[in-house]
N, C-alpha and C positions, 0 to 999 in steps of 0.2 A: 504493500500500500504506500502512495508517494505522502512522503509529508513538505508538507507547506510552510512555508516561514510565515508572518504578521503580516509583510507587506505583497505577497504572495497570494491574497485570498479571492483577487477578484479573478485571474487569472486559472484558479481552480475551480470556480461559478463557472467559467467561459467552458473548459475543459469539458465539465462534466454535462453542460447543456448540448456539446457536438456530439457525443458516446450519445446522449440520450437521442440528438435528432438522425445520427449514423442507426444507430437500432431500427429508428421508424422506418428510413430507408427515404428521410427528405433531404434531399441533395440541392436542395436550396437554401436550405434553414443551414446545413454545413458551410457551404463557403460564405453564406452571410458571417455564421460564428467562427470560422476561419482567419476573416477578414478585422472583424474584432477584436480576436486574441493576435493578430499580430501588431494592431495600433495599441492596446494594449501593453505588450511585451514592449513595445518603442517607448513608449510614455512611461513606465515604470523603469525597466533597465538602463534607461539613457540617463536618469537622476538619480541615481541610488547613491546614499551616501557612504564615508569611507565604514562607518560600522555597519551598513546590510550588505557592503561585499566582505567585509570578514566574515558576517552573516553565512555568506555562501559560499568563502572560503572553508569553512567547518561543516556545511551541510549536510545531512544523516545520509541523502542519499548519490552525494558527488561521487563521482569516481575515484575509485583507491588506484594505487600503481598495478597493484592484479589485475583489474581490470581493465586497465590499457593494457597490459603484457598480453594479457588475452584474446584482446581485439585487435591490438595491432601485431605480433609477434607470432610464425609458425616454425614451426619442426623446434621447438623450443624446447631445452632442458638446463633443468633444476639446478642449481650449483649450492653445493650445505656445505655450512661448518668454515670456523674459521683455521681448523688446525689445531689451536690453543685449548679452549676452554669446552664449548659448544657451538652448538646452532641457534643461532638468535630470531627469529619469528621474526622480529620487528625489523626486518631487515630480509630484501629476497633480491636473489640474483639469478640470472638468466641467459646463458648463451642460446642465439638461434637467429632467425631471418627475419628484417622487418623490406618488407618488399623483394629487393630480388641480394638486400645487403649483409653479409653474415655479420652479426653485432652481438658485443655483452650489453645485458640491459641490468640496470640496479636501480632498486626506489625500496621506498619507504614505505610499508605498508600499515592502516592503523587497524584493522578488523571492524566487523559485523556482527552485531548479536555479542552480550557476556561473554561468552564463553570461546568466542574468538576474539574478542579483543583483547580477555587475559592473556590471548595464546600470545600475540602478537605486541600486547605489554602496552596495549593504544599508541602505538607507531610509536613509542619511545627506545631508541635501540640502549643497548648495553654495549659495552666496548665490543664485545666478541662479536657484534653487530657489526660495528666498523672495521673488524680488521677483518673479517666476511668480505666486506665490502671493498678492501682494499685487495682480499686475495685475489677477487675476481676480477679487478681494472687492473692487475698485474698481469693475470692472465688475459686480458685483451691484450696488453701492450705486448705481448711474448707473441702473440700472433698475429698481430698488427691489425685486430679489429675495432673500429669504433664504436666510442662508452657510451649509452643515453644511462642515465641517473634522473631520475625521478622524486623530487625530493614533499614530503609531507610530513612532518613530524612537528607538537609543539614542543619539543624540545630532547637533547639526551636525557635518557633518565639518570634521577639523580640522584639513587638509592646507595644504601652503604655496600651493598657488594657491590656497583660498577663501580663505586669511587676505590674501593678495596683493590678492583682490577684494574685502577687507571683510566680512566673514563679520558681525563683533559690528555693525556700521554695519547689514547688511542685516535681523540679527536686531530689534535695536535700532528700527526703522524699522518693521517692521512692529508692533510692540508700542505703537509713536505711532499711527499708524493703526487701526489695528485699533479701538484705545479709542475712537477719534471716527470709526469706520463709522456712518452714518446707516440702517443697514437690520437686521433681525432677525439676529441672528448664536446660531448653536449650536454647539458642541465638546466631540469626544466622546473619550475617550482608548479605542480599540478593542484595543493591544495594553500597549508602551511605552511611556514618554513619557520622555525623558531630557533635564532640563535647558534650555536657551535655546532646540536643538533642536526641542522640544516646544512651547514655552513660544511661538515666533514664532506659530503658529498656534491659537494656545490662548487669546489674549484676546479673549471673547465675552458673549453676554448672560447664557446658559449655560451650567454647563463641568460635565459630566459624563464619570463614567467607568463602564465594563464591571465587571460584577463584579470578571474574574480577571485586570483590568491593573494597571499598576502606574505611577507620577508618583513623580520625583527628582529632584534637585539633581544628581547621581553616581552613577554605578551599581554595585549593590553591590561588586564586583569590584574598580571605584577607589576607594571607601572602605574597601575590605580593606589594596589597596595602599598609601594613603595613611598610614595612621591605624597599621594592624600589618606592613606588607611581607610580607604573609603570604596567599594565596590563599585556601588552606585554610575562612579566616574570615571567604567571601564568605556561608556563613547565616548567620554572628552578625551580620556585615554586615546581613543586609537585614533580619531581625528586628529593631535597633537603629535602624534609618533612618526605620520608620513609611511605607512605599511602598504599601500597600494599598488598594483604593478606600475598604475601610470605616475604617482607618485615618484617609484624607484627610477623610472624612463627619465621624468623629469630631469632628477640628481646624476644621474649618467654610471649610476649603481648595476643597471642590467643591459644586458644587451635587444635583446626582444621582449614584444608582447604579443603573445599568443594567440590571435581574438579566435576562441572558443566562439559556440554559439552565443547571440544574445542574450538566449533566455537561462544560459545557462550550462554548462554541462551534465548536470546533473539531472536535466530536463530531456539533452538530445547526448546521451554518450560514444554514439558511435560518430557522430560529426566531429564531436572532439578530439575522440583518438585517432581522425584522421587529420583533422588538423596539426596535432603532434607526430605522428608517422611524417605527414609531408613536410612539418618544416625540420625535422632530425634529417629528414636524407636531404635535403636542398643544401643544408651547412656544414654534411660532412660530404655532398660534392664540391661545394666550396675550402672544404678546408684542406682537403685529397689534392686541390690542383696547387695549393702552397708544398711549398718543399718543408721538408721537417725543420730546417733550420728556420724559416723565415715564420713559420708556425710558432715553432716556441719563442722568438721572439718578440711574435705579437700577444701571446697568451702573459710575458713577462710583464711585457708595456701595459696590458688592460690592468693584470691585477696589481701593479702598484700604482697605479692612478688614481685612482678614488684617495682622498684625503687630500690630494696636493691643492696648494691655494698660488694667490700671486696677489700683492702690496701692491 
């Protein structure tokens, strides 16, 4: 059953009035209500403010990285375990073919229903999550296929066994790596991205994000807490933070923005994950026709940019 956000309800009227005139089998009364839910979906999605796309950044029923993996990825197999410790849930890796390209794919996944979101830890990885994730963009770089990463987590988890195991060390690590991978690397923020969390899997050639995700330092909730001890002021919060993708586009923090459908992903998921299938291969044909040298060169030039000012 789909659920609905607050600002979402008129939208769900429209919906449920086409199923009713589609039953009748009046095909005029549909493209009348057709025509309505798409002035609709303009007049609502086109103003939403920065706290109803975190809204829809968190959505119960947006797509997870399994779900893109699934839709967009075939002859696909499983890669577990980091070597070290276990195998982290919250964290899935994938070698196999997105089009006709053989690729590792890594994201973040947070589960469905209790009992897999326990499995899964609610997309918060543990170290042995990251160096999972590290094992497997080692083995892209060993065979010279390119990384998509998929990033949606509100943050590392930040229980006393990850910190037990190094949690900032395993973050940390892949952030050294990652910078000096030798092979095409893309990253896409498809829900969340929260912090170190986000950020292990997030140094690439490319780093884009979805329309209606959101990249932070904190999330709004602990800079409510932080800053007012006050809940209440988790929308001034995120309004104040600058967490938007057009936001980030703004500041020159991302490279793309994704536009998913308007209404949503969540709404239309396979438009979406073709959206991301076609813009992962367009930038790892752009990035194939750089020479490895002039590649990591530019990858060094992006990521120390951000912060630089001029008097």
């Amino acid at each position: 059953m789909a659920t609905y956000l607050d600002f979402e309800y008129k939208i769900k009227f429209i919906q449920e009035d086409i199923i009713s005139a589609q039953v009748r089998h009046d095909h005029g009364a549909v493209e009348e209500l057709k025509a309505k839910l798409d002035k609709e979906v303009e007049k609502i999605y086109k103003n939403l403010s920065d706290f109803q796309k975190l809204q829809l950044a968190r959505h119960l029923d947006r797509p997870y990285a399994l779900d893109y993996i699934n839709l967009i990825m075939r002859d696909k197999y499983e890669i577990h375990g980091d070597r070290h410790f276990r195998d982290d849930a919250a964290i899935v890796c994938y070698v196999g073919y997105i089009g006709d390209e053989k690729v590792v794919v890594i994201g973040e996944q947070k589960g469905r229903g209790t009992k897999n979101k326990l499995k899964r830890n609610f997309g918060m990885p543990h170290p042995e999550g990251y160096r999972k994730a590290l094992r497997a963009a080692k083995l892209a770089e060993k065979f010279n296929l390119p990384l998509l990463m998929l990033i949606d987590t509100p943050g590392a988890y930040p229980g006393i066994g990850a910190e037990e195991r190094n949690q900032s060390e395993a973050i940390a690590r892949n952030l050294l790596e990652l910078a000096d991978l030798r092979t095409p690397t893309v990253s896409i923020v498809i829900g969340e991205g929260g912090s170190g969390g986000a950020l292990a899997i997030g140094v690439a050639d490319r780093f884009a994000m979805m329309r209606y995700s959101v990249f932070s330092v904190i999330s709004p909730e602990g800079c409510a807490a932080i800053l007012w001890n006050d809940p209440k002021k988790t929308e001034a919060a995120t309004n104040a933070m600058k967490i938007t993708s057009q936001d980030l586009k703004e500041l020159d923090l991302i490279d793309d923005i994704i536009n998913e459908p308007l209404i949503g992903a969540h709404r239309e998921k396979e438009r979406a994950a073709t959206a991301i299938a076609d813009y992962f291969l367009d930038e790892v044909a752009k990035l194939k026709e750089m020479s490895p040298e002039v590649r990591m060169d530019a990858r060094y030039a992006k990521l120390t940019k951000p912060g630089a000012f001029s008097e």
